[in-house]
mmCIF file of the N, C-alpha and C atoms, coordinates in Angstrom:
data_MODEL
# 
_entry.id   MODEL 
# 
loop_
_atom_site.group_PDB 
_atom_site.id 
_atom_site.type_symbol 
_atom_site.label_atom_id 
_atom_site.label_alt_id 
_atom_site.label_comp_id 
_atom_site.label_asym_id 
_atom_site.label_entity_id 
_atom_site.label_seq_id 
_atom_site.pdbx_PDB_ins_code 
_atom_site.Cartn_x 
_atom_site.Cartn_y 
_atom_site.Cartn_z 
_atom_site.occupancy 
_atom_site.B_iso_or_equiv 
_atom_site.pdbx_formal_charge 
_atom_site.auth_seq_id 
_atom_site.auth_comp_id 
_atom_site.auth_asym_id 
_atom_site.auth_atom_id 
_atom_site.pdbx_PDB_model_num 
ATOM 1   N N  . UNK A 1 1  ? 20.581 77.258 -1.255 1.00 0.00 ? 1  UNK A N  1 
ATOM 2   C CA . UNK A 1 1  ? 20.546 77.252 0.191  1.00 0.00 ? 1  UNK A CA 1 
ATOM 3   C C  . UNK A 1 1  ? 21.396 78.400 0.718  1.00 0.00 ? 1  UNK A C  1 
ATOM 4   N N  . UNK A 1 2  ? 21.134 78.550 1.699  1.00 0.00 ? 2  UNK A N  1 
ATOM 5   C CA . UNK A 1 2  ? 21.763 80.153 2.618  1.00 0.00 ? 2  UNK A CA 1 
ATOM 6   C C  . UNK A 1 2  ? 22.787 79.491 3.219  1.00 0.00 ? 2  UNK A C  1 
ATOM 7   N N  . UNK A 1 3  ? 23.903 80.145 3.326  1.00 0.00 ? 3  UNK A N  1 
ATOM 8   C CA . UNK A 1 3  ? 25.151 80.008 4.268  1.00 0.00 ? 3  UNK A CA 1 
ATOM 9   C C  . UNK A 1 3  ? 24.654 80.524 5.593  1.00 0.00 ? 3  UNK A C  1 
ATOM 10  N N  . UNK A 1 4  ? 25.011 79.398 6.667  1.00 0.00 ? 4  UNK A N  1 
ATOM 11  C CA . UNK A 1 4  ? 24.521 80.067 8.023  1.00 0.00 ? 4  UNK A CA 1 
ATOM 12  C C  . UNK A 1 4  ? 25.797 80.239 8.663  1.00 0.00 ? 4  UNK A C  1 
ATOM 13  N N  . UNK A 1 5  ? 25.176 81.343 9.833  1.00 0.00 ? 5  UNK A N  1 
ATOM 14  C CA . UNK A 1 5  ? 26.584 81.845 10.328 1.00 0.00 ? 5  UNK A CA 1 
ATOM 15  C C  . UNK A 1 5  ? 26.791 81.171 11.920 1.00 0.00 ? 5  UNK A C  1 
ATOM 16  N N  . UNK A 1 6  ? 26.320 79.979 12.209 1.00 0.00 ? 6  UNK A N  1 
ATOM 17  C CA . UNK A 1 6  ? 26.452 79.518 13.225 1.00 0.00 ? 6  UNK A CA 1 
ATOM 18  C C  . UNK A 1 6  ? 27.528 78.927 13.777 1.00 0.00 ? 6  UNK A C  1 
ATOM 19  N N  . UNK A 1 7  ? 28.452 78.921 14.914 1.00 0.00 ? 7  UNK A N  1 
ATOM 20  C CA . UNK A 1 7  ? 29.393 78.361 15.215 1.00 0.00 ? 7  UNK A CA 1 
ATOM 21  C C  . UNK A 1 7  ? 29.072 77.270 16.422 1.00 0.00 ? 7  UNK A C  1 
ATOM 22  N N  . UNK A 1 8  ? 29.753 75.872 16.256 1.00 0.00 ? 8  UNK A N  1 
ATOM 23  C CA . UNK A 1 8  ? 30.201 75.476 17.645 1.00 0.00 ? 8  UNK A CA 1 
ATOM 24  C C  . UNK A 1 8  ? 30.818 76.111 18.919 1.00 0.00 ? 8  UNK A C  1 
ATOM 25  N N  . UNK A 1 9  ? 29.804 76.066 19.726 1.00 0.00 ? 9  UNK A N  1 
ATOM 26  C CA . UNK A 1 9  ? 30.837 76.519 20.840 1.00 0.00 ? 9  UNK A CA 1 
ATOM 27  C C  . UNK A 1 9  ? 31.593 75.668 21.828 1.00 0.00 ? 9  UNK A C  1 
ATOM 28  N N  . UNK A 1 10 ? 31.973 76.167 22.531 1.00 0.00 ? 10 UNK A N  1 
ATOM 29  C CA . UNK A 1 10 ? 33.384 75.358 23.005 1.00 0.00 ? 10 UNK A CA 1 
ATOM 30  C C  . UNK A 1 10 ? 32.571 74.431 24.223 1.00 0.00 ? 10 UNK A C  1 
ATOM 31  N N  . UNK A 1 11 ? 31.392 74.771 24.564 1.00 0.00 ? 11 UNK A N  1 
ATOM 32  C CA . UNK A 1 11 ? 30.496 73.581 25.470 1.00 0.00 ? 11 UNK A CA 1 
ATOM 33  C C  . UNK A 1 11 ? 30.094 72.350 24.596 1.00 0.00 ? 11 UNK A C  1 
ATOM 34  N N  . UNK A 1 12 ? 29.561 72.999 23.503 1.00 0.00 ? 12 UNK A N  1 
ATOM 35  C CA . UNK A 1 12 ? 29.107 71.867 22.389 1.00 0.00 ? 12 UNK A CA 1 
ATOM 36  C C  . UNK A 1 12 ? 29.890 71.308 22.216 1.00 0.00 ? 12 UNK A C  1 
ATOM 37  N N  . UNK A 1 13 ? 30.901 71.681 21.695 1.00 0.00 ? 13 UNK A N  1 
ATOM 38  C CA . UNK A 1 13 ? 32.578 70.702 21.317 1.00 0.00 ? 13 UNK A CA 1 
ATOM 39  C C  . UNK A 1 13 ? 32.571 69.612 22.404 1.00 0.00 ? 13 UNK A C  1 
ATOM 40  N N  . UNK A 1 14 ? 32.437 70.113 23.296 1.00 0.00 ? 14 UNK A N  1 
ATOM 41  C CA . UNK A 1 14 ? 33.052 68.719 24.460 1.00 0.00 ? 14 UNK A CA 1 
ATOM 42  C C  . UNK A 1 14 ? 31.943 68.343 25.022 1.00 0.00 ? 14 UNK A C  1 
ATOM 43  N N  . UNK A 1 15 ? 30.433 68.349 24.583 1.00 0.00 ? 15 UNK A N  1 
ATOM 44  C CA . UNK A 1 15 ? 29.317 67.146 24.549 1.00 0.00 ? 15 UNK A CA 1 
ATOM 45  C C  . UNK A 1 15 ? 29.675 66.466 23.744 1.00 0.00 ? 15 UNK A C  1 
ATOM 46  N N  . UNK A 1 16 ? 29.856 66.928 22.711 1.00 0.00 ? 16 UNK A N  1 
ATOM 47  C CA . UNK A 1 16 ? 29.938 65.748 21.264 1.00 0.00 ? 16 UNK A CA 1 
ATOM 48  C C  . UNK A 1 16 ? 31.093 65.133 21.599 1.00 0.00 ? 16 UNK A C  1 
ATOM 49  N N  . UNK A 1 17 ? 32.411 65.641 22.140 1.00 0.00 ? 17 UNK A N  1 
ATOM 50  C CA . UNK A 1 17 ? 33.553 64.740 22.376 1.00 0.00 ? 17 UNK A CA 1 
ATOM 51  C C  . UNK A 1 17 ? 33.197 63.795 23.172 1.00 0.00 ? 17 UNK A C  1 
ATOM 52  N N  . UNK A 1 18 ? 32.385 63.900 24.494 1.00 0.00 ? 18 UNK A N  1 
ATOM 53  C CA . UNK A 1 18 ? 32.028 62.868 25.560 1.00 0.00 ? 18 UNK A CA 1 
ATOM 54  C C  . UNK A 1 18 ? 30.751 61.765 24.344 1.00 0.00 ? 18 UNK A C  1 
ATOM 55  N N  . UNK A 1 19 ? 30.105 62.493 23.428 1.00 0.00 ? 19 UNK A N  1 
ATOM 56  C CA . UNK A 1 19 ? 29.401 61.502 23.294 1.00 0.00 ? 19 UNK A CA 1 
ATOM 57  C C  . UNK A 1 19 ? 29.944 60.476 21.890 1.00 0.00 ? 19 UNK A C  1 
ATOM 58  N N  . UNK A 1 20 ? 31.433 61.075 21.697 1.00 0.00 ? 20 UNK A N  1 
ATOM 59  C CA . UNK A 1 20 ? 31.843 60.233 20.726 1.00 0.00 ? 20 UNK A CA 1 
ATOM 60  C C  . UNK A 1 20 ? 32.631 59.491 21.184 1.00 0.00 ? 20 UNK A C  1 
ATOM 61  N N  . UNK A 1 21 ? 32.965 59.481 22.516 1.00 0.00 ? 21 UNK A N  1 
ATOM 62  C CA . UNK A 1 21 ? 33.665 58.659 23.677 1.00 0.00 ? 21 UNK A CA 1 
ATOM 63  C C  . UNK A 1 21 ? 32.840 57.382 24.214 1.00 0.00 ? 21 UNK A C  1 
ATOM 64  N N  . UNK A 1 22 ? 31.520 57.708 24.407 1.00 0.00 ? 22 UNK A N  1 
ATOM 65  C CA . UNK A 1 22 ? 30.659 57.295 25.381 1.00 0.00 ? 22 UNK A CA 1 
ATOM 66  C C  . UNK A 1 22 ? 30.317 55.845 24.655 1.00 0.00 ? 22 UNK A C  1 
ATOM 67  N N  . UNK A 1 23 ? 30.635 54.747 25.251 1.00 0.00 ? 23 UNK A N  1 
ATOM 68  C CA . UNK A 1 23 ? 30.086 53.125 24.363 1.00 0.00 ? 23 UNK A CA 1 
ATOM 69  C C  . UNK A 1 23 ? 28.695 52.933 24.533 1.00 0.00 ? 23 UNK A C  1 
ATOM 70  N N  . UNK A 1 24 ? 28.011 54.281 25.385 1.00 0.00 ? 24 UNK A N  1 
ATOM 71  C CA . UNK A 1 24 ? 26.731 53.914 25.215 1.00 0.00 ? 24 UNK A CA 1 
ATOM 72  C C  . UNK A 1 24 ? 25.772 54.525 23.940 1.00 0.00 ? 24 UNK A C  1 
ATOM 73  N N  . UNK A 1 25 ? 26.455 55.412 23.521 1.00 0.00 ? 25 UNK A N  1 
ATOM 74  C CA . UNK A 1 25 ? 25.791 56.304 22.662 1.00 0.00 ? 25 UNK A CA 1 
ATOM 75  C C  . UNK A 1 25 ? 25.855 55.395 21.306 1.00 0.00 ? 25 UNK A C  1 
ATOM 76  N N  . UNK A 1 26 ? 24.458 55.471 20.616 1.00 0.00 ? 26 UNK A N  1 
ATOM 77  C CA . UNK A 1 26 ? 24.065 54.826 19.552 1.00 0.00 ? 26 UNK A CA 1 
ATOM 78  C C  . UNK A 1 26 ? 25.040 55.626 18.434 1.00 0.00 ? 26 UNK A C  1 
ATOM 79  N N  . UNK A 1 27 ? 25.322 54.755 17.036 1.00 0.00 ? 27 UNK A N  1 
ATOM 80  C CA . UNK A 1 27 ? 26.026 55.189 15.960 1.00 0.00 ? 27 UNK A CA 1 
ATOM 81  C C  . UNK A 1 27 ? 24.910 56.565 15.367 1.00 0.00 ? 27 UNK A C  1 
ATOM 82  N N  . UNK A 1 28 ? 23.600 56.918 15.178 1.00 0.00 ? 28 UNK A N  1 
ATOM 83  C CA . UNK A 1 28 ? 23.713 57.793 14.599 1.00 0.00 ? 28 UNK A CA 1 
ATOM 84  C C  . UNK A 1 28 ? 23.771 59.331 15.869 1.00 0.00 ? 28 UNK A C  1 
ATOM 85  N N  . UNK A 1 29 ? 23.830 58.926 17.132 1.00 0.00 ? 29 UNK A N  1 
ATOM 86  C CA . UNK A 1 29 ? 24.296 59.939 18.008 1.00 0.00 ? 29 UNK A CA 1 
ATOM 87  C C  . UNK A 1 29 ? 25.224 60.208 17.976 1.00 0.00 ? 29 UNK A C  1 
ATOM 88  N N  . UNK A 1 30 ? 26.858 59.460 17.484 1.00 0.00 ? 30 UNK A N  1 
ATOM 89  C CA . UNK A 1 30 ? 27.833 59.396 17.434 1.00 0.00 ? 30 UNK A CA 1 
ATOM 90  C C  . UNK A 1 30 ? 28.234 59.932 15.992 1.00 0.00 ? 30 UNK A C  1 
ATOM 91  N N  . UNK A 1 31 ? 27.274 59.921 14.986 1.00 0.00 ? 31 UNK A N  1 
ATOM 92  C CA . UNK A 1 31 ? 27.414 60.748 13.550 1.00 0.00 ? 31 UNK A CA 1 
ATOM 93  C C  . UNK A 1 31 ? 26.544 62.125 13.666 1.00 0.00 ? 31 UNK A C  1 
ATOM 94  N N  . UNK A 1 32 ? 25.970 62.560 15.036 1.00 0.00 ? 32 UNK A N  1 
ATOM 95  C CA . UNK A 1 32 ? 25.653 63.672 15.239 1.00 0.00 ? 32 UNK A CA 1 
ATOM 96  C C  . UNK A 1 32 ? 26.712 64.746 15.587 1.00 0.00 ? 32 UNK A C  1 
ATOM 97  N N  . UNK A 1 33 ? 27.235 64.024 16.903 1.00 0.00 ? 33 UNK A N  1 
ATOM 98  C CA . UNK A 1 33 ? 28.272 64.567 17.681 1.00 0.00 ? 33 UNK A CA 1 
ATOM 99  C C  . UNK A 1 33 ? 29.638 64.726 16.560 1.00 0.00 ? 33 UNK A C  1 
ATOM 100 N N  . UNK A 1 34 ? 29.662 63.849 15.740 1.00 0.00 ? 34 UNK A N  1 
ATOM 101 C CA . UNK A 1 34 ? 31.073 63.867 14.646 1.00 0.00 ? 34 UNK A CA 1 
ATOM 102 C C  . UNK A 1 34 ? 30.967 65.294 14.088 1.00 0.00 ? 34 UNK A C  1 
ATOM 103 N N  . UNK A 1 35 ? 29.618 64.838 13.479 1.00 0.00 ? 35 UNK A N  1 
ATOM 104 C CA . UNK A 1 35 ? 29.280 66.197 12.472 1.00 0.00 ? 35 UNK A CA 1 
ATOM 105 C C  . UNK A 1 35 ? 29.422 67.551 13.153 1.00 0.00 ? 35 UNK A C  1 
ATOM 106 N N  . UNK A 1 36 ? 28.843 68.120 13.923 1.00 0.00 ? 36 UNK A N  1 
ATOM 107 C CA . UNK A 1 36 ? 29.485 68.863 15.129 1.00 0.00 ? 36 UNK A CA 1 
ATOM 108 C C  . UNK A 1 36 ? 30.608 69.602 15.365 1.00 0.00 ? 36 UNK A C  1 
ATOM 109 N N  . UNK A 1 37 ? 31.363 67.971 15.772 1.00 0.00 ? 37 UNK A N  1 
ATOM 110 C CA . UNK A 1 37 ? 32.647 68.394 16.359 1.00 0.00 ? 37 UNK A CA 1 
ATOM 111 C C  . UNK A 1 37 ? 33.987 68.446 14.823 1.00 0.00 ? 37 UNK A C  1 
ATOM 112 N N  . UNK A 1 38 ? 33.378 68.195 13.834 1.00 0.00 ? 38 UNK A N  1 
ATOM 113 C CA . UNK A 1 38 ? 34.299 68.500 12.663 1.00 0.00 ? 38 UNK A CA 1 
ATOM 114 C C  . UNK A 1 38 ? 33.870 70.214 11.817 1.00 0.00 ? 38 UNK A C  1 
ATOM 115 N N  . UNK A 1 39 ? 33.096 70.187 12.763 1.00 0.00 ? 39 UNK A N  1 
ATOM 116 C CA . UNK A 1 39 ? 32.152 71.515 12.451 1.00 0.00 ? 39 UNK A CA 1 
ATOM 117 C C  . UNK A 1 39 ? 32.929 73.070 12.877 1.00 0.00 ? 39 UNK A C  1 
ATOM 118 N N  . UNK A 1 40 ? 34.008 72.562 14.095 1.00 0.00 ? 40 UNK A N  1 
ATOM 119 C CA . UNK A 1 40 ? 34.525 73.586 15.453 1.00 0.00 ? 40 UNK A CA 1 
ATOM 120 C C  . UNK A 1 40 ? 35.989 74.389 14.734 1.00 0.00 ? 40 UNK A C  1 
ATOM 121 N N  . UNK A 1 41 ? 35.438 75.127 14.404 1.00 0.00 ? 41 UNK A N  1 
ATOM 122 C CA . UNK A 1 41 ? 36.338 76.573 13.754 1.00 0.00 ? 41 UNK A CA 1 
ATOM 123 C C  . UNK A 1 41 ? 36.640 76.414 12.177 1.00 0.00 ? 41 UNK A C  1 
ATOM 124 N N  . UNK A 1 42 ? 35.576 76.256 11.784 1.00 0.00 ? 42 UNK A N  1 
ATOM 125 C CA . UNK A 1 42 ? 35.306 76.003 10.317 1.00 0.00 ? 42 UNK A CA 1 
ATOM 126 C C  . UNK A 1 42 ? 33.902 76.623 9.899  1.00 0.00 ? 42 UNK A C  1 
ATOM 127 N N  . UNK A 1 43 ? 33.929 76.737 8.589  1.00 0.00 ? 43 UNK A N  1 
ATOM 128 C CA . UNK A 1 43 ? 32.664 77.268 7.519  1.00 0.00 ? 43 UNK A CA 1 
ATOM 129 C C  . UNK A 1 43 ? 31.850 76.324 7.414  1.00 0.00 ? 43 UNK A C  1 
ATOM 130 N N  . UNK A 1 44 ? 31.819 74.635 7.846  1.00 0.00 ? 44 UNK A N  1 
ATOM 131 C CA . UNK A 1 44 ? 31.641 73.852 7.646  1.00 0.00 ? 44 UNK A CA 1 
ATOM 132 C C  . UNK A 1 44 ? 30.085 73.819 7.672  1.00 0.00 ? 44 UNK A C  1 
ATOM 133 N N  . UNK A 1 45 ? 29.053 73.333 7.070  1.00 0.00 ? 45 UNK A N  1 
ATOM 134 C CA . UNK A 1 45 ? 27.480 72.976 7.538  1.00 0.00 ? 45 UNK A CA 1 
ATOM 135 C C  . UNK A 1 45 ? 26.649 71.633 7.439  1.00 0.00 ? 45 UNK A C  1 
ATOM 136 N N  . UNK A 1 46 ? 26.136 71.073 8.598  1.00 0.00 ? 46 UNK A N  1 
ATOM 137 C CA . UNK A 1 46 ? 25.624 69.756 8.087  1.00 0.00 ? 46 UNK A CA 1 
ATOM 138 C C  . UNK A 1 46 ? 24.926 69.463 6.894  1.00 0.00 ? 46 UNK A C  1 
ATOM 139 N N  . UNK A 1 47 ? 25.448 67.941 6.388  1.00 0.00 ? 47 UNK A N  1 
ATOM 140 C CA . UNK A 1 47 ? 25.174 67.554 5.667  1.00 0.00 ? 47 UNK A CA 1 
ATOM 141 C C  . UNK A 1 47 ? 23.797 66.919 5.886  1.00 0.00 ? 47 UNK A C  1 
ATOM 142 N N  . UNK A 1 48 ? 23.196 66.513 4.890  1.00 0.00 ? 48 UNK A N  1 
ATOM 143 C CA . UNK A 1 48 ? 21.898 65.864 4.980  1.00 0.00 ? 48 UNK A CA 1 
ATOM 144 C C  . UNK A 1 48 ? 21.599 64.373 5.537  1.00 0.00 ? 48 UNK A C  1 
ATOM 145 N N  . UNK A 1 49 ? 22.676 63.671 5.458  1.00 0.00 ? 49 UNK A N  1 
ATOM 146 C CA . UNK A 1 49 ? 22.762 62.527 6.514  1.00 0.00 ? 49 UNK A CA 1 
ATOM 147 C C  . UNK A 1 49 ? 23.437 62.463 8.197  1.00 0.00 ? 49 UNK A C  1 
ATOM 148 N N  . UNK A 1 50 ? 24.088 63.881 8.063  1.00 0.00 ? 50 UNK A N  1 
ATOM 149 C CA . UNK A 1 50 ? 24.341 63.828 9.667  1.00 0.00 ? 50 UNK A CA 1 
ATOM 150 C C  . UNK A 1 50 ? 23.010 64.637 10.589 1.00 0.00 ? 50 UNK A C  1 
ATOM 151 N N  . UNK A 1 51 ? 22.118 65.268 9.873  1.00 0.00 ? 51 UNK A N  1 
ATOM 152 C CA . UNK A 1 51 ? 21.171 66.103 10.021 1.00 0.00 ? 51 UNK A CA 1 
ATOM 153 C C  . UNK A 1 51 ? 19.751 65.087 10.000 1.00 0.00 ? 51 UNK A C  1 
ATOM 154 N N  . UNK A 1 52 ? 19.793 64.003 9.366  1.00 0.00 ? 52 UNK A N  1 
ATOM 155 C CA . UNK A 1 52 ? 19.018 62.829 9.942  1.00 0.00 ? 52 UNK A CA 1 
ATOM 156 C C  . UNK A 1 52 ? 19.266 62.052 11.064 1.00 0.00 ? 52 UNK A C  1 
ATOM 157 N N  . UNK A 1 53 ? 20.604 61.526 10.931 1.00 0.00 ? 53 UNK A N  1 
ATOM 158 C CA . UNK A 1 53 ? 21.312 61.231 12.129 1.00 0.00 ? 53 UNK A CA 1 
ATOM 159 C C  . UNK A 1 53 ? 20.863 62.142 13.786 1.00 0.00 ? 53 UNK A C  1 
ATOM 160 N N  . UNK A 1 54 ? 20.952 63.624 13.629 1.00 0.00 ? 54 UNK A N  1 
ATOM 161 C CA . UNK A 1 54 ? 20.395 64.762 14.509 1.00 0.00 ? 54 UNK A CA 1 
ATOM 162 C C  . UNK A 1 54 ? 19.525 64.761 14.554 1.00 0.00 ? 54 UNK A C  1 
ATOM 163 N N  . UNK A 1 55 ? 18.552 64.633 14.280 1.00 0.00 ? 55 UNK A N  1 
ATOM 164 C CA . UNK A 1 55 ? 16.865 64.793 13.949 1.00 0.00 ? 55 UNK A CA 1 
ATOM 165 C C  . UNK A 1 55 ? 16.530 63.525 15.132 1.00 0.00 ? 55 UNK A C  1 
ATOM 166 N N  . UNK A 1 56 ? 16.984 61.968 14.757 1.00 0.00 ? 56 UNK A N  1 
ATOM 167 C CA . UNK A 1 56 ? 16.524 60.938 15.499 1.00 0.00 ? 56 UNK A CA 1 
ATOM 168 C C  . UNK A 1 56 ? 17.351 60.885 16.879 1.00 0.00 ? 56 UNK A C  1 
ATOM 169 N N  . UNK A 1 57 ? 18.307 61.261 17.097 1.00 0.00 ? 57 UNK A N  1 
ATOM 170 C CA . UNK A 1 57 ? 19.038 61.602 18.248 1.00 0.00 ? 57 UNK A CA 1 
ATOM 171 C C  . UNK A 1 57 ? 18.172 62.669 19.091 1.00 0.00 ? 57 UNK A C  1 
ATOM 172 N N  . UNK A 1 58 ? 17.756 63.838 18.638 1.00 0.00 ? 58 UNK A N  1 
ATOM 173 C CA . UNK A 1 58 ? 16.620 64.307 19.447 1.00 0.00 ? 58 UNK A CA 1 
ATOM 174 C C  . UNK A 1 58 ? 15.619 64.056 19.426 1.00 0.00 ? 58 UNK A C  1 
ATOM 175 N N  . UNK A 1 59 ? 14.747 62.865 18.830 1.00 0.00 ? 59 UNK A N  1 
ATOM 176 C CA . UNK A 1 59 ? 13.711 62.545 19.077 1.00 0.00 ? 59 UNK A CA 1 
ATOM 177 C C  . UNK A 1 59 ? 13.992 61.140 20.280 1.00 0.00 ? 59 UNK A C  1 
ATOM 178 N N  . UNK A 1 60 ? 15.032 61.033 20.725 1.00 0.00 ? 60 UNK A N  1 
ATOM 179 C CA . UNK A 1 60 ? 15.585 59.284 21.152 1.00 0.00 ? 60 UNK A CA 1 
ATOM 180 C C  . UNK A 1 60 ? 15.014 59.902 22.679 1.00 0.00 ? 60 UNK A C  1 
ATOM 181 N N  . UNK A 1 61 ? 14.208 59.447 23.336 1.00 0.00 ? 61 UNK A N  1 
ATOM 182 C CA . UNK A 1 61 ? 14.598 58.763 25.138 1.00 0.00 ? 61 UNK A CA 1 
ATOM 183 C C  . UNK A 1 61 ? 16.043 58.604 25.173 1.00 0.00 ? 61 UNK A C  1 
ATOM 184 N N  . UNK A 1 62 ? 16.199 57.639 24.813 1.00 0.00 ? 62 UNK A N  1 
ATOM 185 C CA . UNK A 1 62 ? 17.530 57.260 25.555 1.00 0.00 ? 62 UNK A CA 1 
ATOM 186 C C  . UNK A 1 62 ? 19.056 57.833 25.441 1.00 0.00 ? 62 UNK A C  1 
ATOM 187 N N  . UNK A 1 63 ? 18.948 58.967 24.503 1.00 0.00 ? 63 UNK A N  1 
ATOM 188 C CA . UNK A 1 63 ? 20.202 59.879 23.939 1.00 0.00 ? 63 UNK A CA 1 
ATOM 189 C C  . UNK A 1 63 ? 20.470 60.421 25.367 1.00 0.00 ? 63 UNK A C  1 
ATOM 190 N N  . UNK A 1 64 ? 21.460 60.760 25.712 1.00 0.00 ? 64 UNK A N  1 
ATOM 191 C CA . UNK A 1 64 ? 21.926 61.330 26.489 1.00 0.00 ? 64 UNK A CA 1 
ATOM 192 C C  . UNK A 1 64 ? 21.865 62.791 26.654 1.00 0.00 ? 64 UNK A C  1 
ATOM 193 N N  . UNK A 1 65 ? 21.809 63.914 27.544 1.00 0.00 ? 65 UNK A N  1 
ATOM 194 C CA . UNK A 1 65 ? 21.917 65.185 27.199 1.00 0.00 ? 65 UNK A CA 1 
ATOM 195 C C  . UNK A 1 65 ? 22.989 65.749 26.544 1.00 0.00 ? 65 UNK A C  1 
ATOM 196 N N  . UNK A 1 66 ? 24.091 65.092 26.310 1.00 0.00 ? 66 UNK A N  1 
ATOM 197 C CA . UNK A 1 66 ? 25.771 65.546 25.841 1.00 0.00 ? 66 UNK A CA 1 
ATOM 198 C C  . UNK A 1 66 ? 25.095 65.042 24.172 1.00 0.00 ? 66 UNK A C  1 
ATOM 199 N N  . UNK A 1 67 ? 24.493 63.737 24.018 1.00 0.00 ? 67 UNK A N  1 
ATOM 200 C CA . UNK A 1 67 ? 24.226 63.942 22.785 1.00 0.00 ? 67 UNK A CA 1 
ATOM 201 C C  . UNK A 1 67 ? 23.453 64.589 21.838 1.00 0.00 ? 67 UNK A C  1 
ATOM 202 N N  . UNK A 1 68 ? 22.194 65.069 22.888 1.00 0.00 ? 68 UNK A N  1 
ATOM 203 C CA . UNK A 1 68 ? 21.109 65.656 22.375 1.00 0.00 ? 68 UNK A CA 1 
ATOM 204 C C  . UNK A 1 68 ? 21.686 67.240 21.974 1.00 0.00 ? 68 UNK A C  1 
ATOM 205 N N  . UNK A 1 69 ? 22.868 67.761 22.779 1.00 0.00 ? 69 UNK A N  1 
ATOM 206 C CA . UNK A 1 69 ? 23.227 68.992 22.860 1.00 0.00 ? 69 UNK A CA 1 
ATOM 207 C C  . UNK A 1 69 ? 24.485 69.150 21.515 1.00 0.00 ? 69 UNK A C  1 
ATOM 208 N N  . UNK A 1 70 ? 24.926 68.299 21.472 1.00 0.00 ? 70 UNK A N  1 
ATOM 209 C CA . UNK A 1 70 ? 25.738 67.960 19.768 1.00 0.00 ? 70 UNK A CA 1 
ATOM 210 C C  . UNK A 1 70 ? 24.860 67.953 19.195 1.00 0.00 ? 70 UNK A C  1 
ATOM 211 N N  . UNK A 1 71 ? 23.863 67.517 18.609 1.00 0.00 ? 71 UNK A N  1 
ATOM 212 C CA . UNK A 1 71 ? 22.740 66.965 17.544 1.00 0.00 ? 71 UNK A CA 1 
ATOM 213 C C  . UNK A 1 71 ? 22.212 68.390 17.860 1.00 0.00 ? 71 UNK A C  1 
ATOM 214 N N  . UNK A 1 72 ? 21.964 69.240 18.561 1.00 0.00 ? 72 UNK A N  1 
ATOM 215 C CA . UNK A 1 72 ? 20.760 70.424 17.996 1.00 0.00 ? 72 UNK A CA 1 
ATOM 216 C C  . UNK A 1 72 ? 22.086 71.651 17.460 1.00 0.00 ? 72 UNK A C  1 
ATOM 217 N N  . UNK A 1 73 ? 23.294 71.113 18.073 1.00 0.00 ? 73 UNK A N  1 
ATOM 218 C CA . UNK A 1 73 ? 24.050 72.231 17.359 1.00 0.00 ? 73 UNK A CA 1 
ATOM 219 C C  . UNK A 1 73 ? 24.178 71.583 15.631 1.00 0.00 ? 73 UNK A C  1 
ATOM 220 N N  . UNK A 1 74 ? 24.565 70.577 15.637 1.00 0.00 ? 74 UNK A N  1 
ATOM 221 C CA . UNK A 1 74 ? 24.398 69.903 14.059 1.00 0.00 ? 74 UNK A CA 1 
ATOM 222 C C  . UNK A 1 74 ? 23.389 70.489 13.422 1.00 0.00 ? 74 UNK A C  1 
ATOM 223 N N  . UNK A 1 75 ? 21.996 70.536 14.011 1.00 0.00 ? 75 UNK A N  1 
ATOM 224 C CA . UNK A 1 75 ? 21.116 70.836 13.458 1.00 0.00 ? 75 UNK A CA 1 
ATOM 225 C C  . UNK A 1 75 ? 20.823 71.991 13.002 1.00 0.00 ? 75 UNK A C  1 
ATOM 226 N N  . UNK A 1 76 ? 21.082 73.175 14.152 1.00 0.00 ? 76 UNK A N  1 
ATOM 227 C CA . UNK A 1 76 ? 21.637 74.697 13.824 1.00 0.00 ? 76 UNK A CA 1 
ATOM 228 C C  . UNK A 1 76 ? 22.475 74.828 12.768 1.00 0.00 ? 76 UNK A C  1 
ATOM 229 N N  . UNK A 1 77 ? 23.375 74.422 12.334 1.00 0.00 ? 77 UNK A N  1 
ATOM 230 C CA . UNK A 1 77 ? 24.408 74.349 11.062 1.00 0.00 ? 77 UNK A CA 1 
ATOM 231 C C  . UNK A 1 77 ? 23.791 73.884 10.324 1.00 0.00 ? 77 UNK A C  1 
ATOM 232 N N  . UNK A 1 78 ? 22.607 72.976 9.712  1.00 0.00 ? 78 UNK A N  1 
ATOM 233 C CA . UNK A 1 78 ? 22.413 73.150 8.450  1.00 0.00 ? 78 UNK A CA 1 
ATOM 234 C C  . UNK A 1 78 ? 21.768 73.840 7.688  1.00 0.00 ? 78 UNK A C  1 
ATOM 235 N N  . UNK A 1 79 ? 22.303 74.182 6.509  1.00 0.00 ? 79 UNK A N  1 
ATOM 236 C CA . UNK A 1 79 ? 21.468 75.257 5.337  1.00 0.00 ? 79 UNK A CA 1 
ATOM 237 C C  . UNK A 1 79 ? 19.956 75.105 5.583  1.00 0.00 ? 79 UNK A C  1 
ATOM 238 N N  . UNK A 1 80 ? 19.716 76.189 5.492  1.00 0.00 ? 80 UNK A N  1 
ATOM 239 C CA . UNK A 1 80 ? 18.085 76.344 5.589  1.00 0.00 ? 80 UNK A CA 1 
ATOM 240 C C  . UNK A 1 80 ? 17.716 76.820 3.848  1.00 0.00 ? 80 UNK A C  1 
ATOM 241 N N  . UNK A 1 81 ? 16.832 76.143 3.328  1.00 0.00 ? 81 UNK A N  1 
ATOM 242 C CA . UNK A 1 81 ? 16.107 75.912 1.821  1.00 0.00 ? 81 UNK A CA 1 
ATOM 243 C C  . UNK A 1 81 ? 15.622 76.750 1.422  1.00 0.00 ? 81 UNK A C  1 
ATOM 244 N N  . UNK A 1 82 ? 15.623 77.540 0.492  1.00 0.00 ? 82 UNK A N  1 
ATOM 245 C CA . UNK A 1 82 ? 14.837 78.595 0.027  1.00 0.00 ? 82 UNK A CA 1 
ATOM 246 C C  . UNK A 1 82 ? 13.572 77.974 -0.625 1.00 0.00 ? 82 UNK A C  1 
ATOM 247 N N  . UNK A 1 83 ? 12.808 79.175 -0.091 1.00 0.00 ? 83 UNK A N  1 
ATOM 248 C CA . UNK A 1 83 ? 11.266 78.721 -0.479 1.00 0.00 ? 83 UNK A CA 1 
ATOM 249 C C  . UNK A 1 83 ? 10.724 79.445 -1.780 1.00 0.00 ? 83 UNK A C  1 
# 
């Protein structure tokens, strides 16, 4: 897999903080936003269960935009597969 060079930015950081705050946000929106926000000034890249977690968070109605906006940065961070 390729090392990507994507960073959190400092808007993303504090969606995912509000949505790891928020008692409405479902647990795998809340393992979106984690993944994310443990993501913020690090080499770090999602893993394959916080990147499922991201995947159903943007497919959700009911996710919030603070979560949907953590979850596509999660999603941006993970390794992309060589073909």
């Amino acid at each position: 897999m390729d090392a990507k060079k994507a960073a959190t930015h400092k808007a993303t950081a504090t969606a995912a903080a509000k949505t790891l705050k928020s008692h409405r946000a479902s647990k795998t929106a809340k393992s979106a936003a984690g993944s994310t926000l443990s993501q913020r000034g690090t080499k770090k890249v999602t893993g394959e269960k916080s990147a499922t977690a991201a995947a159903k968070t943007l497919k959700s109605h009911r996710a919030s935009k603070a979560a949907k906006s953590a979850a596509g940065s999660a999603l941006a961070q993970r390794p992309r597969k060589k073909s």
